[in-house]
C-alpha positions, 0 to 999 in steps of 0.5 A: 481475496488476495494477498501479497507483500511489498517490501518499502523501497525508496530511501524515504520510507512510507511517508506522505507522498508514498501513502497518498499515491496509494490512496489516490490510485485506489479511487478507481477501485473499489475492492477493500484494502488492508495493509498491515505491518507486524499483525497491526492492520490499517485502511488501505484508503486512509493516508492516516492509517498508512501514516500510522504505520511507519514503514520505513525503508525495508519493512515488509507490508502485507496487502490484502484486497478483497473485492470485484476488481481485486486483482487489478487493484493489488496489482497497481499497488504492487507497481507503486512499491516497485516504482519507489512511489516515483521517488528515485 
């Protein structure tokens, strides 16, 4: 398993377009991903459980993924919160 935290950047929060470049960046993986916001846990390849999170800009998410290709895949997810979700 790896875990790391990504900390929302862009100025919009993690809102529909950030969740669902997640989403879609995920489905050429196949690990599990969890993301979490102050201990409550959501599906990493659910746009609605992301919604639900209401991150907004500064909050510090946990990401954790389990599986064969687990490292690539945290590492995608990692370069989308660095690239602000191609946002600014």
């Amino acid at each position: 398993m790896r875990r790391e935290t990504a900390v929302v950047q862009n100025k919009h929060g993690f809102h529909l377009r950030a969740v669902t470049a997640i989403v879609k960046a995920l489905q050429e993986f196949t690990s599990e991903v969890t993301v979490s916001k102050d201990g409550i846990k959501r599906n990493g390849r659910s746009v609605l459980d992301l919604m639900l999170l209401e991150a907004t800009e500064g909050t510090a998410l946990t990401i954790e993924v389990t599986g064969d290709d687990e490292n690539e895949a945290i590492l995608r997810i990692l370069e989308l919160f660095v690239a602000r979700f191609g946002e600014e």
